[in-house]
C-alpha positions as CSV (number, residue, x, y, z in Angstrom):
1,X,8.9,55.6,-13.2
2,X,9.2,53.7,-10.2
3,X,8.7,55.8,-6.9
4,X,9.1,54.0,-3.9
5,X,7.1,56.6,-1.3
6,X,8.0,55.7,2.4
7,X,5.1,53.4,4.3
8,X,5.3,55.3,7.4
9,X,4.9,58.9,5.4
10,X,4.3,61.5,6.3
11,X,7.0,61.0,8.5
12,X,6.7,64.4,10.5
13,X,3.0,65.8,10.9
14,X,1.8,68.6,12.2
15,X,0.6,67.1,15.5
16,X,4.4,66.2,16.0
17,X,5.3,69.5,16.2
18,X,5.1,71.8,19.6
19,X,4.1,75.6,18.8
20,X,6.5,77.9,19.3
21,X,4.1,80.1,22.0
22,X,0.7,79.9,23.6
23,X,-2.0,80.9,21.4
24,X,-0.5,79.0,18.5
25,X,-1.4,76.4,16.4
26,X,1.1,74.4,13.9
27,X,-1.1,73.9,10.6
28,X,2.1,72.8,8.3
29,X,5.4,71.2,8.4
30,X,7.0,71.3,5.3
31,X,9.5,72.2,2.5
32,X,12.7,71.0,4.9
33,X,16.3,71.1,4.0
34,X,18.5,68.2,4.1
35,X,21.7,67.5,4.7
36,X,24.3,64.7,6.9
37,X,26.0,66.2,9.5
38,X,28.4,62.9,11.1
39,X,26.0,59.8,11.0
40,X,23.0,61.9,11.3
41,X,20.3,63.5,9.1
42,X,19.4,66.8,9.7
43,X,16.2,68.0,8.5
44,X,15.5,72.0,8.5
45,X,11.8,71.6,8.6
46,X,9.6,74.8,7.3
47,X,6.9,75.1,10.9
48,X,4.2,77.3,9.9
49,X,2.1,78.4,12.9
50,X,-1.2,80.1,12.9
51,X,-2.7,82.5,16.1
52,X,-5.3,80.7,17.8
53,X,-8.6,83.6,17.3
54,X,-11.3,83.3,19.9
55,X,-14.0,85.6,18.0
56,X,-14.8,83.5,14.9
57,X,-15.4,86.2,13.2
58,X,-12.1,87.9,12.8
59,X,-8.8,86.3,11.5
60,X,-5.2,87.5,13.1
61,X,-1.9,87.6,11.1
62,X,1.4,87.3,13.0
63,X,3.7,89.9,12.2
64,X,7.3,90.3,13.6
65,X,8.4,93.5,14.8
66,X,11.5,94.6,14.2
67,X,11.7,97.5,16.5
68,X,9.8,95.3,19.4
69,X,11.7,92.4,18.7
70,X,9.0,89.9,19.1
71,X,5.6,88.2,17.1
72,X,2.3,91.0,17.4
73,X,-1.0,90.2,16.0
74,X,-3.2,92.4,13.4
75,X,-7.0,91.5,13.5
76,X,-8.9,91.3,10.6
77,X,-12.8,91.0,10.5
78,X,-14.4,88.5,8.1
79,X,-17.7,90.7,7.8
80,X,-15.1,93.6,6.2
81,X,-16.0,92.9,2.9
82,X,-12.4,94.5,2.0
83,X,-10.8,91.5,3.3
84,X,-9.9,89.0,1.1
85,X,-9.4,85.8,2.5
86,X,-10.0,83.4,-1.1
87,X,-6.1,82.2,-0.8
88,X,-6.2,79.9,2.3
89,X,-2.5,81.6,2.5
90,X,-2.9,85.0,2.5
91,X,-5.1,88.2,3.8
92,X,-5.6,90.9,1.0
93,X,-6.6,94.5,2.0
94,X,-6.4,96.3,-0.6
95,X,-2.6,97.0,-1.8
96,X,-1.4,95.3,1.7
97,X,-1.0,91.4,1.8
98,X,-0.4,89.5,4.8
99,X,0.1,85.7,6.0
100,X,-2.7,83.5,7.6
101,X,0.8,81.8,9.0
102,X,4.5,83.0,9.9
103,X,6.9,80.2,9.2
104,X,10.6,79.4,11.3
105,X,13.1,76.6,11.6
106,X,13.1,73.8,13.6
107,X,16.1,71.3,13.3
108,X,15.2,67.4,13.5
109,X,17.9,64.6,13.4
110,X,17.7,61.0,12.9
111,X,19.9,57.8,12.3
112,X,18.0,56.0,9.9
113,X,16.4,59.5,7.4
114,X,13.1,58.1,8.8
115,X,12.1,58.6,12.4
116,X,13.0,61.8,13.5
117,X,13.5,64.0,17.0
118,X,12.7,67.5,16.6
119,X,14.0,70.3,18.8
120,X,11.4,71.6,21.1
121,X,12.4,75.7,20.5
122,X,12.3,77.3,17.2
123,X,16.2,76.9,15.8
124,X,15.9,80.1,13.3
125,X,13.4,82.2,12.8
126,X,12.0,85.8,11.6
127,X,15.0,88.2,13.3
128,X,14.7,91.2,10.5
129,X,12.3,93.9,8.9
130,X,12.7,91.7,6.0
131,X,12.0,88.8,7.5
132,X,8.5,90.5,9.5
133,X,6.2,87.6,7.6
134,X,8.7,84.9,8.6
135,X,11.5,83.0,7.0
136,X,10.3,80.0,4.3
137,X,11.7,77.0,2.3
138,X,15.4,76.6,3.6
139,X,18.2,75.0,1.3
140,X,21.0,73.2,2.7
141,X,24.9,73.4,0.8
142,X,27.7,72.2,2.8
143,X,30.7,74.3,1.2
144,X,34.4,73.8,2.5
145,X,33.3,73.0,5.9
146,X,29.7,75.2,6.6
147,X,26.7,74.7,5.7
148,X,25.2,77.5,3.8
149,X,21.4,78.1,4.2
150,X,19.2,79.9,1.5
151,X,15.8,80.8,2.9
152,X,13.2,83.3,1.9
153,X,12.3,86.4,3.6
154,X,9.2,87.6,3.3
155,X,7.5,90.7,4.5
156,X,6.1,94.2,3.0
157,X,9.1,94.5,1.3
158,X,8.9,91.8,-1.1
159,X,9.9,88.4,-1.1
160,X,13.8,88.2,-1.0
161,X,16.3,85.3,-0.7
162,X,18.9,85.4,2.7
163,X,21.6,83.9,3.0
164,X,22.9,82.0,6.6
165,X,25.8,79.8,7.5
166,X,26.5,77.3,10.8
167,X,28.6,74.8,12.1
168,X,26.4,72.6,13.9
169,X,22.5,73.6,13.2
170,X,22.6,75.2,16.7
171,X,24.3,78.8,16.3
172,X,23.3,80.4,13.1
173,X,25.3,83.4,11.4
174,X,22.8,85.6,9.1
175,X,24.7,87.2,5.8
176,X,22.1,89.0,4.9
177,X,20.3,89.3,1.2
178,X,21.2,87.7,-1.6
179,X,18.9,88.1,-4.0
180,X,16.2,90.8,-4.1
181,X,12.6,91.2,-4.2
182,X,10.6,89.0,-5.9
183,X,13.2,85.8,-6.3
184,X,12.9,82.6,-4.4
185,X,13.9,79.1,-5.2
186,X,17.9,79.6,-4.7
187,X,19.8,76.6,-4.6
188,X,23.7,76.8,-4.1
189,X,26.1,74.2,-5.8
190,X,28.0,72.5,-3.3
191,X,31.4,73.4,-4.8
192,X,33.3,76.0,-7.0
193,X,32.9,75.3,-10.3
194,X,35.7,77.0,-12.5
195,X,36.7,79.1,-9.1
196,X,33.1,80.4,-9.0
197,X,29.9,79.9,-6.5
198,X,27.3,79.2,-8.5
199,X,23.0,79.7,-8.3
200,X,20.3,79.0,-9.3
201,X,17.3,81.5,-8.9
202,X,13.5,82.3,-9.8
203,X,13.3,86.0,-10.9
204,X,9.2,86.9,-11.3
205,X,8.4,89.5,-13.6
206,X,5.0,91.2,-13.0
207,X,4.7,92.6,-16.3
208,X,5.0,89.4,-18.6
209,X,4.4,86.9,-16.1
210,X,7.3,85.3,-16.1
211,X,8.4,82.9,-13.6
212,X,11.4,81.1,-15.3
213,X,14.7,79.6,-13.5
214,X,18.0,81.2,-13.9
215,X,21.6,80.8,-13.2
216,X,24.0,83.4,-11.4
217,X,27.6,83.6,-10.4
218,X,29.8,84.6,-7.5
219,X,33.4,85.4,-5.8
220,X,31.9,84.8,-2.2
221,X,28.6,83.3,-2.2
222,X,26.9,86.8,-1.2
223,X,27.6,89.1,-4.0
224,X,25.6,87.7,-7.2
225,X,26.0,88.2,-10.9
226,X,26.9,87.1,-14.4
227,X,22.9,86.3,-14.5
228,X,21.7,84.0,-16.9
229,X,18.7,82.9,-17.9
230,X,18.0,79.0,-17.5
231,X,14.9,77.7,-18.7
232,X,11.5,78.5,-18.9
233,X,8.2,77.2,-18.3
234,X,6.5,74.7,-21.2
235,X,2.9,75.1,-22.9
236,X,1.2,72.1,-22.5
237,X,3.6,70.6,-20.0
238,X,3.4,70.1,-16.5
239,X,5.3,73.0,-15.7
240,X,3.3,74.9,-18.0
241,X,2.6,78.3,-15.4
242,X,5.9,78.3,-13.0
243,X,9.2,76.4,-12.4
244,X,11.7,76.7,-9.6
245,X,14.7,74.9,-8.4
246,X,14.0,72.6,-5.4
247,X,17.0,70.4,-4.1
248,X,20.8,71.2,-4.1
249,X,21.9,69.9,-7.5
250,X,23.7,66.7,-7.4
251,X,27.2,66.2,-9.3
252,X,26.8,62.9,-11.2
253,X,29.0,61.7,-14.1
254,X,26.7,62.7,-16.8
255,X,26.7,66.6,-14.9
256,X,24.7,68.1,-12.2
257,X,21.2,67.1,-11.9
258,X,19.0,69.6,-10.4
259,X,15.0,68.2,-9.1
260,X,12.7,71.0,-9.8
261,X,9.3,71.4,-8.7
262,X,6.7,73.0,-11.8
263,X,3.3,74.2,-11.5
264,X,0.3,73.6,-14.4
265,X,-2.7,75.6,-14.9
266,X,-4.4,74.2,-12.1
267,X,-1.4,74.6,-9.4
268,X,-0.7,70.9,-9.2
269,X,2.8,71.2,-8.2
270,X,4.8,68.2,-9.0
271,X,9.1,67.0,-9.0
272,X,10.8,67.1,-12.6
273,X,14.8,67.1,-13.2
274,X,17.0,68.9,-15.2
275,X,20.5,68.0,-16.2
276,X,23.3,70.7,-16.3
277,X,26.5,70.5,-18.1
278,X,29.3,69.7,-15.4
279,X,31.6,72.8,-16.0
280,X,29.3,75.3,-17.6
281,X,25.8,75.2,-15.4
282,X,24.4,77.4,-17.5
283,X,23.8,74.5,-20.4
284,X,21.0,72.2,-20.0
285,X,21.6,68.9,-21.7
286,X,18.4,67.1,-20.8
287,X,15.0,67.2,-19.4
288,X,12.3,65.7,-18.1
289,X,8.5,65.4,-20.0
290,X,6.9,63.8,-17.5
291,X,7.3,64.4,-13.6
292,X,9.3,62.3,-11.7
293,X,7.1,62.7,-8.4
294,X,3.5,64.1,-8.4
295,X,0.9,64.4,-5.8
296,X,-1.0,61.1,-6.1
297,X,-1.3,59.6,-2.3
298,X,-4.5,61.0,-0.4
299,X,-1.8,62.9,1.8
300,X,-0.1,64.8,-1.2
301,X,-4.0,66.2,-2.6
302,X,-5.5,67.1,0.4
303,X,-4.3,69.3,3.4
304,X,-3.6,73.1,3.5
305,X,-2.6,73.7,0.0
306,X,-3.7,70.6,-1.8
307,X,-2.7,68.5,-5.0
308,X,1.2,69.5,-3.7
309,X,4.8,67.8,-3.8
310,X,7.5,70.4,-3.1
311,X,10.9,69.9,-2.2
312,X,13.9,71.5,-0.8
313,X,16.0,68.6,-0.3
314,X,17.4,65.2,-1.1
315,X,20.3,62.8,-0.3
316,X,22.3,61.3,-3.1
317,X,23.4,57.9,-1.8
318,X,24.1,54.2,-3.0
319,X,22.4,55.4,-6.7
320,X,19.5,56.9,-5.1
321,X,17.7,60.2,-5.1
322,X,16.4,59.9,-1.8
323,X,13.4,62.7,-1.6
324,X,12.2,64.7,1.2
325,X,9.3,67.1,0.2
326,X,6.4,68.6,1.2
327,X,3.2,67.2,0.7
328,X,0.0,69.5,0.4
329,X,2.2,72.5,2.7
330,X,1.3,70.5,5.5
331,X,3.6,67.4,6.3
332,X,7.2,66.1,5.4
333,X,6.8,62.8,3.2
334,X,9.6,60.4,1.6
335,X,10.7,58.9,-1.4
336,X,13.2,57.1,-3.3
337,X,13.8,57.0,-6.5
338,X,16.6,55.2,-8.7
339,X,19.3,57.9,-10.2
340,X,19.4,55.8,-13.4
341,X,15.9,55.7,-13.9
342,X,15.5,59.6,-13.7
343,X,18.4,59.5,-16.0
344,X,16.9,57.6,-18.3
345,X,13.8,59.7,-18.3
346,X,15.2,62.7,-19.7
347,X,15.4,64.0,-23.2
């Protein structure tokens, strides 16, 4: 399949990116949400942040406190030998988890999808008890006039799925939870289909190990139900261990085409597609073997989570899937790719 990755990627960096405070260091920028608002592209770029430790021996995690209303730090000593820091990600104690990094929003706009200007303040970010390990991943679905933001929540809780609308990327309206603990990877159609919302959804079940995609239903884009299951993951494929829906779906003439991301046994996360019936979502009429993007530049296999290409978003324009994903959780890269050749790909 022929990718055509953007020369200049990755197009936004870390380095590009002003923390949020003092003591603060941006380690990834990532996993934005796309959309055209006018003649501009607005990116809803995924900042994850780190606390700056001075004793090398100890590790802080950035919790938000609801009843405080701001970002505290927990400390954590490497020499405890019941901290568990294996996960580059995480910081396990026991039965407590917690983040190396809390995440926000930050809007960026350009005129051309390539060079971008970032806003200099965060533009959303952790606000709720359920959102005390930050907010992660944002999906972008302009719907009769708003745009409609699925994010995940994260915190002791569980990982949920909220739900926030705005008019211009600059006041934001939360709606609360959608979907509750553990589902991520909710992508909203951009239009009622049969008088309905619909959603796609990742469900985990602990006891069978299950991370499949599913389908859901709706009267008002926050109450969800009618669930179905999708698909699941493949033996032997590339998405062998875990699937999840990336980008809005597109509405082409053959039906909606959904880009995925899917995980193998080694968490090489790579881009796939899936194509939905047009009026009943729930059918899948074709699929792809074979990844339509994988990490293969030096920039998508090495940086904070290597051997990574994750998406939230994408364009549909002049025939193209135009691509922006994460590459390695640490920078925003670009592709294009040719709808009729992803199209063609499927079975």
């Amino acid at each position: 399949m022929q990718v055509n990755r953007c020369s200049e990627n990755p197009i936004i960096q870390p380095a590009d990116v002003p923390a949020s405070q003092e003591n603060f260091k941006v380690v990834g920028v990532f996993n934005a949400g796309v959309t055209r608002a006018g003649e501009e592209v607005v990116l809803l770029l995924r900042v994850a942040e780190m606390p700056i430790s001075e004793d090398p021996n100890m590790v802080l995690a950035a919790v938000y406190d609801e009843r405080k209303g701001r970002i505290v730090l927990r400390e954590f000593s490497k020499k405890d030998k019941a901290n568990d820091f294996s996960d580059p990600r995480l910081i396990i104690r026991g039965q407590e988890t917690y983040l190396t990094s809390l995440s926000h929003f930050r809007v960026a706009r350009s005129s051309d999808g390539i060079h971008f200007e970032l806003d200099d303040n965060v533009s959303f970010g952790a606000g709720t008890d359920y959102e005390s390990f930050g907010v992660e991943d944002p999906r972008i679905s302009f719907i009769e006039g708003l745009y409609y933001i699925s994010y995940v929540a994260v915190s002791g809780n569980g990982i949920v799925t909220a739900l926030a609308a705005t008019e211009d990327f600059r006041n934001f309206e939360r709606k609360g939870i959608v979907f509750c603990p553990d589902n991520k990877d909710v992508v909203i159609f951009p239009e009622r289909i049969g008088g309905k919302y619909y959603a796609l959804h990742r469900p985990v079940s602990s006891l069978f190990s299950r991370q499949d995609m599913w389908v859901s239903r709706s009267p008002d884009l926050v109450s969800w139900g009618e669930h179905q299951r999708l698909m699941g993951v493949r033996e032997g494929f590339w998405d062998e261990m875990k699937i999840g829906a990336g980008a809005v779906p597109v509405k082409t003439d053959q039906g909606w085409l959904e880009v995925y991301h899917g995980a193998d046994r080694q968490n090489r996360y790579c881009l796939g597609a899936v194509l939905l019936n047009a009026s009943q979502p729930w059918k899948v009429k074709a699929r792809s073997d074979e990844p339509i993007l994988g990490p293969e530049a030096d920039y998508e296999r090495e940086g904070f989570f290597g051997d990574v290409v994750f998406s939230c978003g994408l364009l549909y324009e002049q025939e193209m899937l135009k691509i922006y994903y994460g590459a390695s959780d640490t920078s925003i890269c670009y592709a294009e790719i040719g709808l009729k050749e992803v199209l063609d790909n499927l079975k």
